[in-house]
N, C-alpha and C positions, 0 to 999 in steps of 0.2 A: 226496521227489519227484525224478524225474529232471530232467536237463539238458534242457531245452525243444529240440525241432526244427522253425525255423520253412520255411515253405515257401512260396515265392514265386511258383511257376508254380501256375496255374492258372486259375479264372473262377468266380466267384459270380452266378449266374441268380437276380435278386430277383422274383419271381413271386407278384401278390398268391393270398390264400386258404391262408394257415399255419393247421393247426390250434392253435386254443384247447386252454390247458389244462386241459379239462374232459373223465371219462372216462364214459362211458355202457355200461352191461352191456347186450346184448343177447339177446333169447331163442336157444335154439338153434333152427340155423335148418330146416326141413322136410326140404330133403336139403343131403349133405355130397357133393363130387367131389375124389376124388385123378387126380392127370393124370400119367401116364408123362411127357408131354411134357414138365415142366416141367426133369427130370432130362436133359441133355445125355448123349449117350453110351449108354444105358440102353436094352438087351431087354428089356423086361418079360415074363415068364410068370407068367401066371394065376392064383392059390393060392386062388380061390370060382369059384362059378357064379353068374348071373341067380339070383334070389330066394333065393341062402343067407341064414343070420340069423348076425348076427357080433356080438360087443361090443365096444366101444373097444377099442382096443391089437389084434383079431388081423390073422390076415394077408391081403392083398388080392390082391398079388401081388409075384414077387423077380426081382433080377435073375440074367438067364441064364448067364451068366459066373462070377458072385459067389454062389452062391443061397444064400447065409448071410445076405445083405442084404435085408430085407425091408422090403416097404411095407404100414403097419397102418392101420386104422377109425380113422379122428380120432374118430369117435361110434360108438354101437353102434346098430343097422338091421336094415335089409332091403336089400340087394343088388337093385337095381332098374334097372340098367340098366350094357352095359357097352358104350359107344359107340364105334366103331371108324374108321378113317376108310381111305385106299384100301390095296392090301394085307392089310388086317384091321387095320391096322396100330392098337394100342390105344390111343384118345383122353384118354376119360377112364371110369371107375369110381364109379357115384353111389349113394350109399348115402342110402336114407329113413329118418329118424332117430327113431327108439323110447327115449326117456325110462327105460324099462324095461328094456332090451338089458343093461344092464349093462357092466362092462370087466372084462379077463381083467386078472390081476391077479401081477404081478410082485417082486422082493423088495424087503424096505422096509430099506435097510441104508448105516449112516455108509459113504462112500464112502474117510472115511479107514483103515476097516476089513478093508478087502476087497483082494484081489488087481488086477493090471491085466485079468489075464485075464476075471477075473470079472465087471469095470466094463465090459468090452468085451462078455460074452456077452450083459449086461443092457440094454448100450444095443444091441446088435447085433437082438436077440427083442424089445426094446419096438416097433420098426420108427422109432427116433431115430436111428438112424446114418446115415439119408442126409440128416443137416443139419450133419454134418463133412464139408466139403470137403476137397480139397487141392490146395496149389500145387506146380510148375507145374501151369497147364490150367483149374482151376476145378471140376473135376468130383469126384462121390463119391469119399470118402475109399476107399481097399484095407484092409481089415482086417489084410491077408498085413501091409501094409509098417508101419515104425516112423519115426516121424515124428523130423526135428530135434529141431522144437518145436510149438508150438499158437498161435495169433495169434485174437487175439479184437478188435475195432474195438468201443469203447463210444460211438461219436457218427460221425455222419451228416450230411456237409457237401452232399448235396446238395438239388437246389433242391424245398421244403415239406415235405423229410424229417421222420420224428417225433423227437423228444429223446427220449430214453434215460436221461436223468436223469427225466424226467417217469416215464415207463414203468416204469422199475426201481422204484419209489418204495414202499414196503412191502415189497421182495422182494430185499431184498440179500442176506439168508441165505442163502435159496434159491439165487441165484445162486452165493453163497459153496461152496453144496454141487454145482453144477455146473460150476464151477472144480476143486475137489477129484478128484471125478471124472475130468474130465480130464486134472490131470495125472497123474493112475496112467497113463494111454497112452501117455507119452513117456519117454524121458528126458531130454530135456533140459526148459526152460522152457516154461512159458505167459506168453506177452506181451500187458498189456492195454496198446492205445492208449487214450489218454485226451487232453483238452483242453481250457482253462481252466475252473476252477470245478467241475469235475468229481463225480456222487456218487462216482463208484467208487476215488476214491484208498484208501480203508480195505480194500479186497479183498485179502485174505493169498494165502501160496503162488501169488505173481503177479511178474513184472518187469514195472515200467511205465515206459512211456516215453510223452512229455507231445509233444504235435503243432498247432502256429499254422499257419494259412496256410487263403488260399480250396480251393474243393470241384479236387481229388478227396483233398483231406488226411486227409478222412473213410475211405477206400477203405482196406482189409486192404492189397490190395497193394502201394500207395502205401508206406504204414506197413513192410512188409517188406522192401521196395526201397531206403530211407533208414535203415534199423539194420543189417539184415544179408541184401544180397542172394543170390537164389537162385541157385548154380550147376549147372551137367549133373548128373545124377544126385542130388540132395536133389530132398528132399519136407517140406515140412510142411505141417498141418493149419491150417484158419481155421473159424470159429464167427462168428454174429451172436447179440445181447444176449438176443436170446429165445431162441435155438436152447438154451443154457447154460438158461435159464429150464427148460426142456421137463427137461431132462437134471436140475435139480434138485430138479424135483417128480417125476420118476418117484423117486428115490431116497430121497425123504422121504415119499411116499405111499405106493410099492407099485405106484401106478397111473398109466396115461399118460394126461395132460390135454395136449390139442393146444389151450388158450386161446391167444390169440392179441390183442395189440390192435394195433388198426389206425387210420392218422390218414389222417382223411378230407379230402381235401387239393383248393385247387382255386379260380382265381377265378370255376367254375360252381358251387359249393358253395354253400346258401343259410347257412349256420353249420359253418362245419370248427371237427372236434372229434375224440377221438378216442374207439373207440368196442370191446369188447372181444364178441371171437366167437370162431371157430374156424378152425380152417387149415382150407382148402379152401372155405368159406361160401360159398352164392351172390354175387355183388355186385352184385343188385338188391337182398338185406337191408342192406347198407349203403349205397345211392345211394337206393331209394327213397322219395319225397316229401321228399328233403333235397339237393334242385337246382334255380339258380333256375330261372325260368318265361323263354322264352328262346323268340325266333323266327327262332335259326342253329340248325346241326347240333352236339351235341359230340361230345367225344371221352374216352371214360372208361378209363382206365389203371391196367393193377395194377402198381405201381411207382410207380417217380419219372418223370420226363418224358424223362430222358434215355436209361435203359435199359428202363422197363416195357414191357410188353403190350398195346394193344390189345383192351379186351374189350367185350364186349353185355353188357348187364344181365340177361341170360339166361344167362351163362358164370360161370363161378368163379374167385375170384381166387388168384393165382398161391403155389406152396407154399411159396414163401423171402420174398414179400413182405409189409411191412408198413406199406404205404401203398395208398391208391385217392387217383388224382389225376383230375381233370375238367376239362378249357379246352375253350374253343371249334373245333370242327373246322378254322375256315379256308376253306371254300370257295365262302363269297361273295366277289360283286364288293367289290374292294378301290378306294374314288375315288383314283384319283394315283398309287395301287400305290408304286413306287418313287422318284417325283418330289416325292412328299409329306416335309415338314421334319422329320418323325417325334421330334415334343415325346415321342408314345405306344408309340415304339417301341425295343427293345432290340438292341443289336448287339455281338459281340464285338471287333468290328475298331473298333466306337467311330463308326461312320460315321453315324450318327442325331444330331441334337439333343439326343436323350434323354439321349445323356452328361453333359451341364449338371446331370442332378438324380441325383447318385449313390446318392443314400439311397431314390429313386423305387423303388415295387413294380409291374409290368408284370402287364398280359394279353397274353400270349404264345399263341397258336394253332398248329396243327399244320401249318401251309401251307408247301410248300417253297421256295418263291418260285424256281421254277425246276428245270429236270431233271439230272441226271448230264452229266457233261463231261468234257475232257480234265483226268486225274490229275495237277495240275500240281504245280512244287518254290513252294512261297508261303512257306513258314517260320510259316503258323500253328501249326503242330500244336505243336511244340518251345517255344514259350509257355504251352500248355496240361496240358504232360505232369510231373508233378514225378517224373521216374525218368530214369536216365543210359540210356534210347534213343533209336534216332532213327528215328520211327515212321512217316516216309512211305518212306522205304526199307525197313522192317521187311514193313508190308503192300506194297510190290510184290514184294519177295522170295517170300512168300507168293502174290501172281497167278501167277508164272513157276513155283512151285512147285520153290523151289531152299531143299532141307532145309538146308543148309550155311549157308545165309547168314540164316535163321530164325532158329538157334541163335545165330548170332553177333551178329546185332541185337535178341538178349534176347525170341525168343518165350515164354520157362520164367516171366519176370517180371509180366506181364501177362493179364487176361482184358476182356471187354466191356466190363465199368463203367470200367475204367483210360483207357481209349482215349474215350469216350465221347461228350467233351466235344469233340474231335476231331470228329466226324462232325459235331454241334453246328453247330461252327463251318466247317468246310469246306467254302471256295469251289467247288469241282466237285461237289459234292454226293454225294460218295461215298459207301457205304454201310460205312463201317467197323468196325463192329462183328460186321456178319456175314461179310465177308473176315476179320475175326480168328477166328472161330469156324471160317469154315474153315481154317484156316491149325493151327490148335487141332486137329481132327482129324485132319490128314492126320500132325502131328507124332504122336497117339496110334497112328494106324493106322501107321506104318511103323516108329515106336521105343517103341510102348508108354508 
């Protein structure tokens, strides 16, 4: 085992509604939607029409830049709808799901066998390759480029995340075989973070390094930024614990299974549990008739609280998550509002009562208790951040839109989740995550 790196900046949101460790298979569900949206950065062109018939693994549609990067049928269907929104601009892709479709059917071969090239053409035609990111930026991995290394995060510190040791549980092999895999891609290392108790210390052809300390300890880039951070011009790749999964049963099967499980998370959860379907699944198959009975508004998330979505029960949940979380909306009258002694309420600044009960699990709502304001210097963020930036000068650097001082305040080390907790906590209410995202862009559009 490695030298432990413990990590002191940050903030643990204890939020009742943790899933139980109880896993439930569920049918496949009616129709299945893959979303351009979910990919940052990403043309989508077209590769079906309305009412083609496709089987698992083929293609949907690729990117326009990239067009070796394909996006495939998590199920095999009918192409039934391909929803657009202004522009044309492509939403999502809903495929109705046929039991009998079948899956196109790819090679079944030790990955310790096989060239890199060949581990690359297979994950490349399975349409698995847009769940290798890389850093900087956060976005699909480039096939063209040769990574450092590969970073994989085996545990998730944020608030009603699912454990990964639960998850992985019968599937280490498997996993074992999309470690393998992966590193034919590099030369250099594959790095699993890990953190006490861990299943995945037994994982071969792996460096691991061991991580304590409150949420965002969990975060890849956290983890990269405290071993060996990024400089101008590197790139490496990151992975999450199922993505590796996905990449290990194509390899051991032949065939791409987009399984998926998901913790259904949430103090509006009538039983959080976790619950196994498919990427893309409606997320009325997993919220409904398992929410309490409730006379406020909620609010159902694909994600965690800090970075998810915003969806209806009528939407699909998002391609890289593996959580649905549900709290209450927020937008009833509140008695006392902010003069109230708040035994029931959480704050990062500590300013509630609620601090007396440290072990306490909150209902947290989605209410902002107020609007945008002047971007002041307060010195929260720099409590929150465990990475050597200084991120309220980073994102105004980004408003002013001065490249120069991006790079020098370490825009290459950070994406959305890192910052997060930041907006979280942020007296002017600023919207931080999405000024990184642009700040993200404009650094893609002018230096690639």
């Amino acid at each position: 085992m490695s030298e432990v790196i413990r990590l002191k900046k940050g903030l643990n949101i204890k939020l009742k509604g943790s899933a139980e460790k109880v896993l439930e298979k569920l049918p496949v569900p009616a129709t299945v939607a893959l979303k351009p949206t979910d990919f940052p950065g990403l043309t989508p062109k077209l590769s079906v029409k309305a009412d083609a018939i496709v089987k698992a693994g083929d293609a949907l549609f690729y990117d326009k830049y990239h067009p070796e990067i394909v996006f495939t049928a998590p199920v095999g269907g009918k192409v039934v709808s391909i929803n657009r929104g202004e522009r044309r601009k492509i939403l999502e892709v809903v495929i109705e799901t046929d039991k009998d479709a079948g899956s196109a059917s790819f090679k079944k071969a030790d990955p310790n066998t096989l060239s890199g090239e060949e581990v690359k053409e297979q994950i490349l035609k399975s349409g698995l390759w847009p769940f290798i990111k890389k850093r900087p930026y956060g976005v699909i991995a480039s096939p063209d480029q040769k990574p450092l290394s590969i970073y994989i995060s085996t545990f998730d510190t944020a608030p009603l995340a699912p454990d990964y040791n639960f998850v992985i549980a019968g599937q280490l092999e498997t996993f074992q075989t999309g470690v393998n895999a992966l590193a034919k891609l590099t030369e250099g290392k594959v790095y699993l973070g890990v953190n006490a108790n861990s299943a995945f210390t037994g994982v071969k052809n792996v460096e691991i390094n061991t991580f304590e300390g409150p949420h965002p300890a969990g975060n890849v880039g956290v983890q990269i930024a405290n071993t060996k951070p990024l400089n101008k011009g590197e790139v490496v790749w990151t992975l999450n614990v199922q993505d590796v999964l996905l990449i290990g049963r194509l390899f051991e099967t032949g065939n791409v299974d987009f399984s998926r499980i998901v913790a259904l998370t949430g103090s509006e959860v009538s039983a959080p549990k976790y619950y196994q379907t498919v990427v893309g699944a409606p997320v009325a198959s997993l919220v409904q008739e398992r929410l309490v009975e409730a006379n406020y508004h909620l609010r159902i998330i694909s994600g965690n609280v800090l970075t998810g979505k915003k969806v209806g029960p009528q939407q699909y949940f998002g391609f890289y998550d593996s959580q649905i979380t549900v709290i209450p909306e927020g937008d009833e009258y509140e008695f006392m509002g902010w003069a109230s002694p708040g035994f029931d309420k959480f704050s990062a600044s500590k300013a509630f009562l609620g601090k007396l009960f440290p072990k306490k699990e909150y209902t947290l709502n989605a209410n902002l208790h107020g609007g945008e304001r002047a971007f002041v210097m307060s010195g929260q963020y720099e409590k929150l951040v465990p990475i050597d930036i200084l991120p309220v000068h980073l994102l105004k650097a980004i408003l002013v839109n001065d490249i120069d001082k991006m790079e020098q305040l370490g825009i290459y080390e950070v994406i959305e989740e890192d910052l997060a907790l930041c907006e979280y906590a942020c007296t002017s209410k600023v919207e931080v995550q999405k000024i990184l995202r642009d700040g993200i862009n404009i650094m893609i559009k002018e230096l690639g």
